[in-house]
Each structure stands twice: as structure tokens, then as C-alpha cells.
Backbone as JSON Lines, residues from 0, in Angstrom:
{"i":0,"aa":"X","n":[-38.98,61.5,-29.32],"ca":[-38.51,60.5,-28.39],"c":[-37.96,59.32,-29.19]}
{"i":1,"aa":"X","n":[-37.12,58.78,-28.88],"ca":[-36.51,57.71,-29.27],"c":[-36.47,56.22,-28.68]}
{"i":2,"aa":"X","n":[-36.85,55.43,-29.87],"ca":[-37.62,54.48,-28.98],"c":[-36.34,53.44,-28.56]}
{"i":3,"aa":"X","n":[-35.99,52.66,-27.61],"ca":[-35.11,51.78,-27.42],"c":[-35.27,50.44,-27.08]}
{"i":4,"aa":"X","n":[-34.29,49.39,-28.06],"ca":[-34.71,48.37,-28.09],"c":[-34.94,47.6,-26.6]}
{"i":5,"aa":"X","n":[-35.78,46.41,-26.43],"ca":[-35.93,45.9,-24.83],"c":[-34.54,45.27,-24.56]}
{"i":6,"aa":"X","n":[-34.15,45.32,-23.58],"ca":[-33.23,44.66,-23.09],"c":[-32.91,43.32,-23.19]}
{"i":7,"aa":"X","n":[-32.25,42.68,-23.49],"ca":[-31.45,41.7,-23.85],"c":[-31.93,40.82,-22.21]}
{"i":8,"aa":"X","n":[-32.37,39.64,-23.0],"ca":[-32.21,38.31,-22.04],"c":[-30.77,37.73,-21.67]}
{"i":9,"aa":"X","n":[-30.29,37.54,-20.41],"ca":[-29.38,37.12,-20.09],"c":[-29.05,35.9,-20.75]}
{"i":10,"aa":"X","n":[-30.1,34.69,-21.21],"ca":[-29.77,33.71,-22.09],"c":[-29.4,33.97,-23.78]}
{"i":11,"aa":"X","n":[-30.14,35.29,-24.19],"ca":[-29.15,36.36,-25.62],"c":[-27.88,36.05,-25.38]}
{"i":12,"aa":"X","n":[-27.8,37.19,-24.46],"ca":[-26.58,37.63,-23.96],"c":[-25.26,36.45,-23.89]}
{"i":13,"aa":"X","n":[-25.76,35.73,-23.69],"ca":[-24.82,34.25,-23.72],"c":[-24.65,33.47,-24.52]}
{"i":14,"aa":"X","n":[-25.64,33.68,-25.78],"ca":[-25.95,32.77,-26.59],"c":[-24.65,33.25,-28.02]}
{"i":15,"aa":"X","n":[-24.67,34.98,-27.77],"ca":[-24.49,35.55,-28.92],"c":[-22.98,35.62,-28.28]}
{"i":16,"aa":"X","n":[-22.8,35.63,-27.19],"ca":[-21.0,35.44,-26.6],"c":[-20.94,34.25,-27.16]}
{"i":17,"aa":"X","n":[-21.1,33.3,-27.21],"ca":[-20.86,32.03,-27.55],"c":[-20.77,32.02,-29.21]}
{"i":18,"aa":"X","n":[-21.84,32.72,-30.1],"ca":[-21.67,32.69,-31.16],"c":[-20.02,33.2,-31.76]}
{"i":19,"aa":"X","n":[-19.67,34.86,-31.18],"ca":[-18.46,35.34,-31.01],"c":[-17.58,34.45,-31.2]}
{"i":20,"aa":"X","n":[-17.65,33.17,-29.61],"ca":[-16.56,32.5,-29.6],"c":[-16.58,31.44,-30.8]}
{"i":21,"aa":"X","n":[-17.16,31.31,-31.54],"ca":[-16.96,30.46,-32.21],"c":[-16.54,30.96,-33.78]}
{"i":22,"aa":"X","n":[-17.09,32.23,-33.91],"ca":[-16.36,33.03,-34.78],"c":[-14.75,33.53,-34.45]}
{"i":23,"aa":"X","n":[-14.31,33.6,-33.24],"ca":[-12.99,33.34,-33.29],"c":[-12.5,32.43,-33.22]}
{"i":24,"aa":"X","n":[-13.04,31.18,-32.91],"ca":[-12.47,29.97,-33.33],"c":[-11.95,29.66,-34.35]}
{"i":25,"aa":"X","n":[-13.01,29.77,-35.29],"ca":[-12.93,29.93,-36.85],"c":[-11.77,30.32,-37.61]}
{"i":26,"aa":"X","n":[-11.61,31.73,-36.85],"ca":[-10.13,32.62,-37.06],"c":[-8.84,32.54,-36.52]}
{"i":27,"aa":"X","n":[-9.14,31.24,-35.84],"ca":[-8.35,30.5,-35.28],"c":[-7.09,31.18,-33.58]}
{"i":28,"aa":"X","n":[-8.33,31.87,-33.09],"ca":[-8.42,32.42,-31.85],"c":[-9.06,31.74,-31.1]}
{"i":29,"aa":"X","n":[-7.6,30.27,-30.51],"ca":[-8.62,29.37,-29.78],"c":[-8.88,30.01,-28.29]}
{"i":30,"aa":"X","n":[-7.71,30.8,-28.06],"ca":[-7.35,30.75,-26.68],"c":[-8.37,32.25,-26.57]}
{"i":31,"aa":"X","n":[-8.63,32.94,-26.9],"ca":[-9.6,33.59,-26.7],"c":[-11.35,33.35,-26.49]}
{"i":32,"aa":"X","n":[-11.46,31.87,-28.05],"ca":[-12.73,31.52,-27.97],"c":[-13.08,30.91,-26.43]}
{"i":33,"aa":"X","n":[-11.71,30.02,-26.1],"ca":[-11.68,28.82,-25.0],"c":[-12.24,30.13,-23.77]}
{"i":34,"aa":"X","n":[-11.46,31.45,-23.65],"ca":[-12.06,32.36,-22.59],"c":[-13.36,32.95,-22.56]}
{"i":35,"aa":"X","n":[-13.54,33.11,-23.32],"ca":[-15.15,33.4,-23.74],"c":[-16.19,32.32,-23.01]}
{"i":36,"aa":"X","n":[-16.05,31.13,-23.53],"ca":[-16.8,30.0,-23.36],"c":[-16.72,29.68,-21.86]}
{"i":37,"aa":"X","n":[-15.61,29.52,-21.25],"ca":[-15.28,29.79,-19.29],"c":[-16.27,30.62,-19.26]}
{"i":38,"aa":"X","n":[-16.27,31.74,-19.19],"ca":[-16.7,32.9,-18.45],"c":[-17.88,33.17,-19.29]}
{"i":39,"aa":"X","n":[-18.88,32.73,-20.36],"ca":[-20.22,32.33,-20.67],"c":[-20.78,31.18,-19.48]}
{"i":40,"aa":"X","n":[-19.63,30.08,-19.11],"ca":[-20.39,29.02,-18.71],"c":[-20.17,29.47,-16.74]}
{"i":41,"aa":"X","n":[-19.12,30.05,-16.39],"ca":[-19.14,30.49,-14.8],"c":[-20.77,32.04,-15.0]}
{"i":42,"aa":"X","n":[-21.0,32.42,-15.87],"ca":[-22.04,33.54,-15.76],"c":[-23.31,32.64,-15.71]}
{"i":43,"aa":"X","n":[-23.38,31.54,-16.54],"ca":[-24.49,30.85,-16.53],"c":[-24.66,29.95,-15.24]}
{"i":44,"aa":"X","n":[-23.56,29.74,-14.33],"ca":[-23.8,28.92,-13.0],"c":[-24.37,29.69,-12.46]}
{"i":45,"aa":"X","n":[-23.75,30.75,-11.93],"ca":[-23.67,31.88,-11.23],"c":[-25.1,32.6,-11.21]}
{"i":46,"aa":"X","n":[-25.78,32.69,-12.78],"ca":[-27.44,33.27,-12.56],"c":[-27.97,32.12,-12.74]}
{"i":47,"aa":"X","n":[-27.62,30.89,-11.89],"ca":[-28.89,29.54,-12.42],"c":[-30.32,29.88,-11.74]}
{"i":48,"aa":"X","n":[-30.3,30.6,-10.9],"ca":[-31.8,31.13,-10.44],"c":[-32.34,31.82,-10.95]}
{"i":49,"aa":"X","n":[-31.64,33.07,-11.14],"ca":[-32.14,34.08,-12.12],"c":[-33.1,33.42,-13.56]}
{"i":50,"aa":"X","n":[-32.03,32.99,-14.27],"ca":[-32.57,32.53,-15.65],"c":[-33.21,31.38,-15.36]}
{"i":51,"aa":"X","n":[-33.53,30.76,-14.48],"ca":[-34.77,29.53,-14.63],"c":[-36.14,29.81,-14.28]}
{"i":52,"aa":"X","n":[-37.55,29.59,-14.59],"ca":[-38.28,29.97,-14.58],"c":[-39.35,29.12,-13.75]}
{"i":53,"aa":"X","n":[-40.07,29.08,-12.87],"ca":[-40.94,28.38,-12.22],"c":[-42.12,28.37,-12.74]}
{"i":54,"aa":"X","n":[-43.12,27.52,-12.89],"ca":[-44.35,27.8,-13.49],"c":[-45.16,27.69,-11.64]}
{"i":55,"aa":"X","n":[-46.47,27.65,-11.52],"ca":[-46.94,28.14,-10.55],"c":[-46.72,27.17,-9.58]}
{"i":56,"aa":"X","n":[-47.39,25.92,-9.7],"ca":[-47.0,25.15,-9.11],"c":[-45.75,24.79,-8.16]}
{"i":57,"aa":"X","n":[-44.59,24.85,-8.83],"ca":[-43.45,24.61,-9.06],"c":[-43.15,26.25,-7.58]}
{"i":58,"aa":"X","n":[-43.86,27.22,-7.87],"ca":[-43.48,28.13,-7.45],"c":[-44.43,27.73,-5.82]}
{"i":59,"aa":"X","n":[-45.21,27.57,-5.98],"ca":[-45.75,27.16,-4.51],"c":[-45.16,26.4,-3.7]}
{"i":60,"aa":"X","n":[-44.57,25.47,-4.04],"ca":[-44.15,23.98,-3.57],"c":[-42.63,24.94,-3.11]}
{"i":61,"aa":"X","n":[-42.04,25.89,-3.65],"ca":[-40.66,26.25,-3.58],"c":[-41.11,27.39,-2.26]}
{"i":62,"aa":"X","n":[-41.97,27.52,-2.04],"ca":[-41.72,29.21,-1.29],"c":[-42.59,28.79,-0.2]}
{"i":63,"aa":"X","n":[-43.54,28.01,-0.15],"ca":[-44.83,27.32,0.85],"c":[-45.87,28.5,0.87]}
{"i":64,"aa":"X","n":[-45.7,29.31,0.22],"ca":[-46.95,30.68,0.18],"c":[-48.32,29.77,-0.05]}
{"i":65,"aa":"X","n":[-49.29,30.34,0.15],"ca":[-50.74,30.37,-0.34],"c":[-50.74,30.58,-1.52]}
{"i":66,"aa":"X","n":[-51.67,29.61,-2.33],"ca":[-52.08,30.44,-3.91],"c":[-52.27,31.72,-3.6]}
{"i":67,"aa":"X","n":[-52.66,32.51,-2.77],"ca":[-53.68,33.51,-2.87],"c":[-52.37,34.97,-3.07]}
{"i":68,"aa":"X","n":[-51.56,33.89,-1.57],"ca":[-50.27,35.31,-1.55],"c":[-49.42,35.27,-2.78]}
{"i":69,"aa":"X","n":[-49.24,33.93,-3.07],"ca":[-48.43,33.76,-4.59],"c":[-48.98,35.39,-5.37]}
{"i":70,"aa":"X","n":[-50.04,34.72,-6.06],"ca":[-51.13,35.45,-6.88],"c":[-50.83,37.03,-6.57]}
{"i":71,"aa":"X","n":[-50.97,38.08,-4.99],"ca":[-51.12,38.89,-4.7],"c":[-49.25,39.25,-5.17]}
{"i":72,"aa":"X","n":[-48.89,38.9,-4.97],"ca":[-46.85,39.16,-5.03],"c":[-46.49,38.9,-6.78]}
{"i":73,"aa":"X","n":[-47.55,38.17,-7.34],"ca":[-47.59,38.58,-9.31],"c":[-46.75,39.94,-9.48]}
{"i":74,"aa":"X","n":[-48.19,40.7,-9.32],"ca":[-47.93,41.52,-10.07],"c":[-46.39,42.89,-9.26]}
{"i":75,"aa":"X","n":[-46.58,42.74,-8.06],"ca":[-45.37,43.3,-8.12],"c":[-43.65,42.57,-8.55]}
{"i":76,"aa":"X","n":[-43.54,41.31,-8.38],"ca":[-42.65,40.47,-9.18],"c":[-42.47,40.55,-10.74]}
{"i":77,"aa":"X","n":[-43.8,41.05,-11.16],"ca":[-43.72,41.19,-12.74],"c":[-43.22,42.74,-13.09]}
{"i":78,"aa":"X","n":[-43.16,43.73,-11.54],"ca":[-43.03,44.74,-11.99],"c":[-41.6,44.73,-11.76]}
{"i":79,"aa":"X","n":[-40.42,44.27,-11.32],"ca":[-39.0,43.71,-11.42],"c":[-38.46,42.62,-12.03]}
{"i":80,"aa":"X","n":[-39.44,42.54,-12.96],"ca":[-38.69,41.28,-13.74],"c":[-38.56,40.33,-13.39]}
{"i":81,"aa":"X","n":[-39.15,39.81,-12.39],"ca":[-38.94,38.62,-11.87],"c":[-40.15,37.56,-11.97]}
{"i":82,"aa":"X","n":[-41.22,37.78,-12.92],"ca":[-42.15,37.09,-13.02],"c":[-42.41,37.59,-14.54]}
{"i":83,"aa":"X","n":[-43.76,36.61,-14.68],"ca":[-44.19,36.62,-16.76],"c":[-45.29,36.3,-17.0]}
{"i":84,"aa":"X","n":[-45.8,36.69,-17.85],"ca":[-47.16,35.87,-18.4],"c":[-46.21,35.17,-19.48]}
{"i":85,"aa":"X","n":[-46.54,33.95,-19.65],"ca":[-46.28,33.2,-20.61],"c":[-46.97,31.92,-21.12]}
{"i":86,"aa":"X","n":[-48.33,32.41,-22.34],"ca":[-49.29,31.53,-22.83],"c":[-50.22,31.62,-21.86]}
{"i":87,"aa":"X","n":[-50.57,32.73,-21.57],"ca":[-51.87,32.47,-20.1],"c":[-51.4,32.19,-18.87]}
{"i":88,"aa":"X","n":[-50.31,31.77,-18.52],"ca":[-49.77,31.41,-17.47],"c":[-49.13,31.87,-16.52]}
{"i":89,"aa":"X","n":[-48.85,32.06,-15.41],"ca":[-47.83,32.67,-14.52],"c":[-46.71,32.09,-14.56]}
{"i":90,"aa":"X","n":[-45.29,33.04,-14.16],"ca":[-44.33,32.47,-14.45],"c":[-43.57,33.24,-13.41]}
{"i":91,"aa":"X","n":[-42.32,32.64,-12.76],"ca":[-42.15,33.03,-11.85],"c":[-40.34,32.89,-11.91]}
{"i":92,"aa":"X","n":[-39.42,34.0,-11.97],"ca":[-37.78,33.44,-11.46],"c":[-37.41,32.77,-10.38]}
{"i":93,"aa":"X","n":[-37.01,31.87,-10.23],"ca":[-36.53,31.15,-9.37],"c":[-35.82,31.97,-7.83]}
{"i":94,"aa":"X","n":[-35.09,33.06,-8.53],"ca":[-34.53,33.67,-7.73],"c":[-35.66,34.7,-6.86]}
{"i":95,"aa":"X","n":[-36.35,34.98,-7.87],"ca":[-37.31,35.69,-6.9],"c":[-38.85,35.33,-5.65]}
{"i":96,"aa":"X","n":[-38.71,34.02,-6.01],"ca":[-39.39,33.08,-4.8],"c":[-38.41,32.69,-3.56]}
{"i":97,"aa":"X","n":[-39.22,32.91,-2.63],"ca":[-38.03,32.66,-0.98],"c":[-37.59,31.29,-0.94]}
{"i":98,"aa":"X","n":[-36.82,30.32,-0.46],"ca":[-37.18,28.99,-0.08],"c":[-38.17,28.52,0.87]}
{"i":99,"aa":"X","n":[-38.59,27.71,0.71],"ca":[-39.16,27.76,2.43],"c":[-38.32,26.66,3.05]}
{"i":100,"aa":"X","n":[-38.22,26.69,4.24],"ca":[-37.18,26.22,4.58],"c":[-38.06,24.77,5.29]}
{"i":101,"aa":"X","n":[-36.66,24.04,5.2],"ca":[-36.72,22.4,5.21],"c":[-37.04,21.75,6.87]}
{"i":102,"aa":"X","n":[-38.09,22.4,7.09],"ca":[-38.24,21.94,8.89],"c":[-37.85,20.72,9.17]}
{"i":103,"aa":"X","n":[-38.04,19.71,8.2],"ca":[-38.03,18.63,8.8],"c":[-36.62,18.27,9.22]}
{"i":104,"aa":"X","n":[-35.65,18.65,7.77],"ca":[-34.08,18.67,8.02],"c":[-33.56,19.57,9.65]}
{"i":105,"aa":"X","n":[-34.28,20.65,9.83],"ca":[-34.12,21.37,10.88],"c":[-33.87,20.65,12.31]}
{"i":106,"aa":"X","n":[-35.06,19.69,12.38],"ca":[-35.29,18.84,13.68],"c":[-34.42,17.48,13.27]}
{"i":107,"aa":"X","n":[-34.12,17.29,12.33],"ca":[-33.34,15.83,12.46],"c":[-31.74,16.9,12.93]}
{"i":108,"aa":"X","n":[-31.51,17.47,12.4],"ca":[-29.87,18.37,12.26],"c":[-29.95,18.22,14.58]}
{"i":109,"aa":"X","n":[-31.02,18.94,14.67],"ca":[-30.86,19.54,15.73],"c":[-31.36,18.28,17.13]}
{"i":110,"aa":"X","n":[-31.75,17.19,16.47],"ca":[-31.73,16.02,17.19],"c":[-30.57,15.03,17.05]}
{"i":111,"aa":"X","n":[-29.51,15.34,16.17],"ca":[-28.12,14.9,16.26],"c":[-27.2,15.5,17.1]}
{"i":112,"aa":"X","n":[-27.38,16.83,16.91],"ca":[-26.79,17.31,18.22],"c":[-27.24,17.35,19.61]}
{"i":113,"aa":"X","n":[-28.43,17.21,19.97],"ca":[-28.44,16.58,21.65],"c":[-28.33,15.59,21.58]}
{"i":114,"aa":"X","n":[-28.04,14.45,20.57],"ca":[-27.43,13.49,21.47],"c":[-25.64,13.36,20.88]}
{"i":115,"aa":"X","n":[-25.25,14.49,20.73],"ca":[-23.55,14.19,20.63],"c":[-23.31,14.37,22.43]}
């Protein structure tokens, strides 16, 4: 069997495009480096959830779960990549916590419109 390396972090992945571009800079391939660096920095908007990481807290306050349900949704989140141990800690993608949604904005939105 052949073992294969782990997959590349999307922040690698961007880091080492960027290195590229600056090695064609060098070689004086601006207009290539200049495309590189666009389309490193529209990939990095584009996964800002993905690649940011919630610590627990942070992850409660974002989703309104229970510690308990947090805790119970770990380990299947860790089994898609979307969660971590990191230093003892839970860790959580941004993208993979729900919002909870902003009731309060809800009732002001919807008390502007009965009285239009």
C-alpha cells in the first residue's frame, strides 16, 4: 500500500500560489504574477468561512446550540473536516456552524413594515 501525503490546507494552497507568484515576478512575469495574486485573493474571500476557525465559545454564541449539542455534533464535524482538536481544545469551521438567526433584527424589520 502506498502511503499518501494529507491533503493540503487551503491556506498551503494559497500560500505556495503566492510564493509562485512571486517567483514569476522575479522573472519578470508581472502580468501573470499580478493574475495569480487576483485569483489567490478572490479564493481567499470566497472560503472566508471555510478557512476561519471558531474556538468553542465563539462557536456557541454563532449557532445558539447548547454546550451539550455543540459537544454531541464534535465528533461528526470532525469527521468532515469541519472541526479539530487543537491543544486540547475544540475547534470548529466557521462554515460548518448554522447562524442563528438575529430575532431581534427580525421584529424590528417586520415592525417597519406595518407601519409603512
Amino acid at each position: 500500500m502506498v502511503d499518501h501525503p494529507p491533503p493540503y490546507e487551503l491556506a498551503e494552497v494559497l500560500a505556495n500560489a503566492r510564493g509562485e507568484a512571486a517567483v514569476l515576478r522575479r522573472a519578470g512575469n508581472e502580468g501573470q504574477a499580478d493574475y495569480i495574486e487576483r485569483l489567490c485573493d478572490a479564493v481567499k474571500d470566497a472560503a472566508e468561512d471555510y478557512m476561519r476557525w471558531l474556538e468553542e465559545p465563539d462557536a456557541l454564541l454563532k449557532s445558539g446550540w447548547s454546550e451539550r449539542t455543540l459537544r454531541r455534533r464534535f465528533t461528526e464535524l470532525l469527521e468532515c473536516g469541519l472541526a479539530r482538536w487543537n491543544d486540547g481544545r475544540r475547534q470548529f469551521r466557521a462554515c460548518g456552524i448554522p447562524q442563528r438567526a438575529d430575532t431581534d433584527a427580525q421584529r424590528r424589520r417586520g415592525a417597519r413594515m406595518v407601519t409603512r
